[in-house]
TORMAR-891442 format. One record per residue (C-alpha): x, z, y. Coordinates in steps of 0.25 Angstrom, whole numbers, plus 5000, padded with zeros to 4 digits. Last residue first. Example, Ala and Ser with C-alpha at 12.3 -4.5 7.8 and 13.67 -1.06 7.14 Angstrom:
TORMAR-891442
505550294996/504950314982/
END
This chain:
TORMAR-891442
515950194724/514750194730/514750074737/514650054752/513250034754/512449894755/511949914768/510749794769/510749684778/510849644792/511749604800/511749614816/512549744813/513649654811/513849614825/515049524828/515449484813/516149354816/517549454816/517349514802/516949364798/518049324804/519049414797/518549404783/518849264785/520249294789/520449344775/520149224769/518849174760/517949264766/516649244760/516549394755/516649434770/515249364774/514249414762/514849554762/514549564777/513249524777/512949634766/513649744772/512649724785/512049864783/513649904785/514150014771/514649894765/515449844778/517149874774/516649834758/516349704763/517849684765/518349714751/517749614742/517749504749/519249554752/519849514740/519549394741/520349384755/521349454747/521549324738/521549224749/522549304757/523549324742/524749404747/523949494757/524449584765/524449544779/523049484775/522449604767/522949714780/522349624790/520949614780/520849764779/521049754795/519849694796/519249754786/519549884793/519149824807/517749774802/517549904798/517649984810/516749864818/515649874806/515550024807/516250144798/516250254804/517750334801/517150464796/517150594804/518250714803/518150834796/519550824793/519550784777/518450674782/519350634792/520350594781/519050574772/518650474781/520050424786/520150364771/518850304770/519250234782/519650114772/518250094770/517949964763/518349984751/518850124753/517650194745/518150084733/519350184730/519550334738/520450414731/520350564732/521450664732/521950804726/520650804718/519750934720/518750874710/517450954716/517850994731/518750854734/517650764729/516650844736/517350824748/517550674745/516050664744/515650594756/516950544762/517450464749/517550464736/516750384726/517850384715/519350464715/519850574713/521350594715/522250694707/523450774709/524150804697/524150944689/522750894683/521750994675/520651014686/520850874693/520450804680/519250894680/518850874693/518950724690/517950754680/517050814689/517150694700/516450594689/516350484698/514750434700/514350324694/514850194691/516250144695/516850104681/516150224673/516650154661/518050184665/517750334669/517550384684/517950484693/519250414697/520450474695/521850484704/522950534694/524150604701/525750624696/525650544681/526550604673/525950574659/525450704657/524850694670/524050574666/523750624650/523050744659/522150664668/521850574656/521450714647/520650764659/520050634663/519450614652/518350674655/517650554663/517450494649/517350334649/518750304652/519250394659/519050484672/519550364679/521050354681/522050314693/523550364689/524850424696/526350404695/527350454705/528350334708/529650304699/528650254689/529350224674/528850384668/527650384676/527150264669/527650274657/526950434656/525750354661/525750244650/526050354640/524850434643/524050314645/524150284631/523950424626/522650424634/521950294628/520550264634/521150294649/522050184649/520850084648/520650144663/521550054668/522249974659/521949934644/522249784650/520849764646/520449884655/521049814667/520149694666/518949794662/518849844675/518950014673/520250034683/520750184680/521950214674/522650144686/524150184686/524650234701/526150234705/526250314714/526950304731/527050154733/528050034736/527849954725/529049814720/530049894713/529349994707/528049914706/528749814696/529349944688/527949994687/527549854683/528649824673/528149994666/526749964668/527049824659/527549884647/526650014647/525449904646/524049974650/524049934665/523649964680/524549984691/524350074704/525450094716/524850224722/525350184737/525650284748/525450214762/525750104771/525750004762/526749894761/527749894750/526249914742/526149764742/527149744732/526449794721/525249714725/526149594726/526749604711/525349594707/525249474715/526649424708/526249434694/527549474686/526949514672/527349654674/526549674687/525249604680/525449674669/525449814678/524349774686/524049824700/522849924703/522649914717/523549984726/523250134728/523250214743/523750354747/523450444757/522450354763/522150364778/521550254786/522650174786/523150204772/521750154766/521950014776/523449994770/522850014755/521849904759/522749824765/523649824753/522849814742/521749914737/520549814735/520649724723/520849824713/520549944719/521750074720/521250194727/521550244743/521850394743/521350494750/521850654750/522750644759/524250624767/524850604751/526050674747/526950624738/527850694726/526750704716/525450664722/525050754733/523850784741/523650784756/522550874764/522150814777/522150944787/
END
């Protein structure tokens, strides 16, 4: 039997939940994550200036979770109390979705200039009082997205407990500190260690998928994991660790399989899209990731990052009748 985990009030079908990407985890992609079995699903970080100043694409993000298909963790990012407080009213009235998430995690420096993102782990009075405001002007469950911290993986202790004391109902964690961006391997010890001492339910997240979620589940014991850059690519990375969970096989994934996931990635981006030129950008960057485990990963790359619309990326997917017939190195799917 699937196990489910709970987060406050709300109970979640399993253990696998879809993170927030910049860039990556709109709409389709959050539709395609609950279609193959997500519990829950995140949006991509949305700015709480950019909310409070009145821009209308940001606005649109917020907007678009009216229509998905599953549990949503609405997330913002900001430093400014002020401007968190218009844009959790904004969401209010404009979001459909189950938490509230704030990101105390995103390491790119234009975030950090703004003192957002993991800056907010450097001061922990500060982000005590945020998350206190937070929670205390949110009429959903609150929950946070952190690294371990900012350069020390042992602060996560004292950062998991300024969270809880805050009010904060769950705190998803990735295993690595700000200036560890992505490198290396994520520091699952010290996500055990948060996990020891918190009375919320926490997610673990970094490097997880099929191969070593076990292990993740026997040493951290989180409540849940998140799956981030492993579903680039791979929504059915959901149905494998169902399956997985059941002693069940993996979806396979061959070239005709995954050329119907990116084409119906690319259905659900052009129903939903409010700038088509804008997410047909977008996808050069995702749509290679659906072959980078093929020997002809390469070629593929090369054709789909000339798309210039999203029916491009259609005929080429269509002109490609026998892809075995290219050659080329497997570059891998990325470990990450």
């Amino acid at each position: 039997m699937i196990k489910e985990f709970k987060i406050d009030s709300v109970t979640l079908k399993n253990r696998y939940v879809e993170g927030p990407m910049a860039g990556f985890t709109d709409l389709a992609m959050r539709t395609l994550a609950f279609e193959h079995g997500a519990s829950l699903a995140y949006t991509e970080m949305i700015s709480a200036n950019a909310l409070a100043y009145g821009s209308s694409e940001t606005l649109d993000m917020v907007k678009d979770t009216q229509k998905d298909i599953g549990p949503v963790a609405l997330q913002l990012f900001g430093s400014e109390i002020p401007n968190i407080k218009k844009a959790i009213a904004i969401v209010e009235t404009y979001g459909k979705y189950t938490f509230l998430d704030f990101n105390l995690g995103c390491p790119v420096p234009k975030v950090m200039k703004q003192n957002a993102g993991s800056h907010l782990l450097k001061d922990l009075d500060y982000l005590y009082t945020l998350m206190k405001t937070i929670v205390e002007t949110s009429h959903h469950p609150v929950i946070a997205k952190t690294r371990l911290g900012f350069s020390n993986p042992e602060d996560i202790v004292n950062i998991v407990k300024t969270l809880e004391a805050a009010g904060v109902k769950a705190i998803a964690i990735h295993g690595r500190t700000r200036d560890e961006f992505y490198l290396g391997k994520p520091h699952y010890d010290s996500i055990a260690k948060a996990k020891e001492i918190a009375t919320v339910p926490i997610i673990a997240n970094g490097n997880i998928d099929v191969s070593n979620v076990d292990k993740v589940f026997a040493k951290v014991k989180p409540d849940a994991v998140m799956i981030c850059r492993k579903a680039l690519g791979h929504p059915t990375i959901f149905t494998d660790l169902l399956n997985h969970e059941e002693g069940k096989e993996s979806v396979v994934d061959s070239f005709n399989n995954q050329k119907t996931l990116l084409l119906e990635h690319l259905r659900l981006e052009a129903e939903s899209s409010h700038n088509p030129l804008k997410s047909a950008l977008q996808m050069r960057a995702i749509a290679p990731t659906y072959f980078i485990d093929f020997p002809y990963a390469r070629q593929m790359r090369t054709a789909l990052v000339k798309c210039q619309t999203l029916s491009d990326y259609v005929a080429v997917l269509n002109g490609v009748v026998n892809p075995e017939s290219l050659s080329g190195e497997n570059n891998g799917r990325a470990n990450v």
